[in-house]
C-alpha positions as CSV (number, residue, x, y, z in Angstrom):
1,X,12.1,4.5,-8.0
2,X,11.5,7.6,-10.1
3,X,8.8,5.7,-12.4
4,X,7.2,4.6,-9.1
5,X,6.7,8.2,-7.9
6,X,5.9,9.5,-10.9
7,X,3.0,7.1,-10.9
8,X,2.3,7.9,-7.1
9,X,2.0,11.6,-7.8
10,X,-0.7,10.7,-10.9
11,X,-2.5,8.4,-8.6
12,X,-2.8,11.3,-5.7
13,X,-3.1,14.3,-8.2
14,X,-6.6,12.1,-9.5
15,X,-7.5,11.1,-5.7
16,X,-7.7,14.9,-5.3
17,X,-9.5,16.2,-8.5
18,X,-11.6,13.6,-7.7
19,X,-12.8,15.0,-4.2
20,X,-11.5,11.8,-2.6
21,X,-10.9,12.2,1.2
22,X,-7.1,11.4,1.4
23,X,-4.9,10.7,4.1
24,X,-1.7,13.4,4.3
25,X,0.3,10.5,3.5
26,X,-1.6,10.4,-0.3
27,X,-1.3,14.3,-0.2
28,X,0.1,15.2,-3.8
29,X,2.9,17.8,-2.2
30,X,3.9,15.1,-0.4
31,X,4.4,12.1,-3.2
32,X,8.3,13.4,-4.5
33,X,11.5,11.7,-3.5
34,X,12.3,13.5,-0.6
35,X,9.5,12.6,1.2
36,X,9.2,9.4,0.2
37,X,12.8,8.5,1.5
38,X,12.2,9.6,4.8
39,X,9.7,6.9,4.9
40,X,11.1,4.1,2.5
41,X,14.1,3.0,0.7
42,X,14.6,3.0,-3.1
43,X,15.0,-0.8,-2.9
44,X,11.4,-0.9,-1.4
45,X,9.9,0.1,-4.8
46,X,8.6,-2.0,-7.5
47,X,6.8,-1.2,-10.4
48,X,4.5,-2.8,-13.0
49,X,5.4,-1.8,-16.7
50,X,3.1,-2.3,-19.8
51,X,4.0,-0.6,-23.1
52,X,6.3,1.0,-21.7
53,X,4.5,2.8,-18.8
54,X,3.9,2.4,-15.3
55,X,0.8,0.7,-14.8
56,X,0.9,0.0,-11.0
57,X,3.7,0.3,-7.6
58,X,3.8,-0.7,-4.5
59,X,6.5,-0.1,-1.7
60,X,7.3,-3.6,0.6
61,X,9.2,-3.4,3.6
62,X,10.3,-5.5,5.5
63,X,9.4,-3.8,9.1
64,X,6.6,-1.5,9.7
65,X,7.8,2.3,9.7
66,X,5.4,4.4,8.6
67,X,1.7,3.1,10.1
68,X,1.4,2.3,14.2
69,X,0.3,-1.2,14.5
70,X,0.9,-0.5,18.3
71,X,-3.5,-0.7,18.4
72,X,-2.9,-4.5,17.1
73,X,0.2,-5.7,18.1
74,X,0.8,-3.4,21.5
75,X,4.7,-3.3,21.6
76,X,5.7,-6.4,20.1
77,X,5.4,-5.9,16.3
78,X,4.7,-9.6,14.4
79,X,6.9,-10.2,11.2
80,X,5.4,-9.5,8.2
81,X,6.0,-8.4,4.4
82,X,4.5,-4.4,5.0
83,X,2.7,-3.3,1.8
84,X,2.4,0.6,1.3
85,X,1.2,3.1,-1.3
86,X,0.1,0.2,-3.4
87,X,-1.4,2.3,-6.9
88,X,-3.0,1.7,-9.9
89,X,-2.8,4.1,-13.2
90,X,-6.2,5.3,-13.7
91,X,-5.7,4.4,-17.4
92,X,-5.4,0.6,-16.6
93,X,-7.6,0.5,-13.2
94,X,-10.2,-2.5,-13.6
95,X,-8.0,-4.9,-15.4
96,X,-6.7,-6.8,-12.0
97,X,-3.5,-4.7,-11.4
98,X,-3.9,-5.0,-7.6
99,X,-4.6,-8.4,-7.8
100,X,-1.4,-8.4,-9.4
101,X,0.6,-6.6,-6.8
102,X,-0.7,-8.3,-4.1
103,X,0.4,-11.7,-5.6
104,X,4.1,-10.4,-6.4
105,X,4.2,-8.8,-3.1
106,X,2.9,-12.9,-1.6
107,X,6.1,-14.4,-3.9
108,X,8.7,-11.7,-2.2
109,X,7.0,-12.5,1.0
110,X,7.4,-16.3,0.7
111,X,10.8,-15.9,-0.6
112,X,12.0,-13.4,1.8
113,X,10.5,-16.1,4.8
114,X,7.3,-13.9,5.7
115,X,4.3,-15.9,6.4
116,X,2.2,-13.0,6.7
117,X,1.3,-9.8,4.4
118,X,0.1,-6.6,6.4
119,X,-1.5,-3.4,5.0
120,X,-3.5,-0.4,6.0
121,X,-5.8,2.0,4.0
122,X,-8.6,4.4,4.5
123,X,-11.6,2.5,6.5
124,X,-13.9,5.2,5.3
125,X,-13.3,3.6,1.7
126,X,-15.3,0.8,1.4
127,X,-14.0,0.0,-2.0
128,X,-10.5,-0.5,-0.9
129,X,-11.3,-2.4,2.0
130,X,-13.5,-4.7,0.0
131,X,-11.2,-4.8,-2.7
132,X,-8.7,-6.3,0.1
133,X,-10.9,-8.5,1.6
134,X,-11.7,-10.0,-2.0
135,X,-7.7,-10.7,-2.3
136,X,-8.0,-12.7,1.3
137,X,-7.2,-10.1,4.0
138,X,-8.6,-10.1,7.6
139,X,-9.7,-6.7,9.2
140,X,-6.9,-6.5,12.4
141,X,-8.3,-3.3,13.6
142,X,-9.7,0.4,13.5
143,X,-7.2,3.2,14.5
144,X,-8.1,7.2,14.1
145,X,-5.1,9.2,13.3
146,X,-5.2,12.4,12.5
147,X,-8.9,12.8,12.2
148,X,-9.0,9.2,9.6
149,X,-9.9,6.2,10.0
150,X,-7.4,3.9,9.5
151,X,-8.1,-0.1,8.7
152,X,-5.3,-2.5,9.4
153,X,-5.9,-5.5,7.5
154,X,-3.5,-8.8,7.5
155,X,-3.3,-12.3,5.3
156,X,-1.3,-15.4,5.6
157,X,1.0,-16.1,2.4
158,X,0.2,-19.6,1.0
159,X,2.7,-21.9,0.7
């Protein structure tokens, strides 16, 4: 877990030098353990090592905690492998490390019995949610919170 903050606090420190419009869940005061365990599990965490270092994390749960899908699902939540704070070491961005995630997070999905991945990012970033579609998401849904635009997208694991 500790690498995979680490890496989270990089990945929002650059977000912020970088004048990116970030959602107080990417706020760099926010990405340290404490915080993190009030929203996930230290089982949740996995990270992607190259030479050494942390190249990429993602945190997969297994019910959906931190981000309403109330707008899509109303009050009966569909099962589904969650996907949150998926980064990428600036370093290494551009080599296919999402790409990379996404399909781990697919085999934990298929082996945990999921049929369905779920995430949600920033639908003011049209990189992101292009990037996602590219990897085979559908757009669920459009929700503000707090002032952002949030983009709830959804895809079916192959079997």
């Amino acid at each position: 877990m500790d690498l995979g903050v680490e890496l989270m606090y990089q990945v929002a420190s650059w977000m912020k030098s970088n004048g990116l419009n970030y959602a107080t869940w990417w706020d760099p005061k926010n990405m340290n353990q404490d915080f993190l365990l009030q929203h996930s599990e230290p089982n949740e965490y996995f990270v992607a090592i190259i030479d050494n270092k942390p190249v990429a994390s993602v945190i997969l749960q297994e019910t959906e905690r931190n981000q309403s899908w109330k707008s899509v699902d109303g009050n009966y939540p569909k099962k589904a492998l969650y996907i949150h704070w998926l980064c990428v070491n600036r370093n290494y961005s551009g080599i296919g490390l999402s790409k990379k995630m996404i399909e781990f997070a697919e085999i934990q999905g298929k082996k945990r019995g999921f049929e369905k991945l779920r995430l949600d990012t920033d639908a003011d970033e049209p990189k992101l949610c292009n990037l996602y579609k590219s990897l085979g998401f559908k757009e669920m849904g459009i929700e503000n919170e707090d002032g952002k635009n949030t983009i709830f997208f959804e895809k079916l694991i192959p079997h």
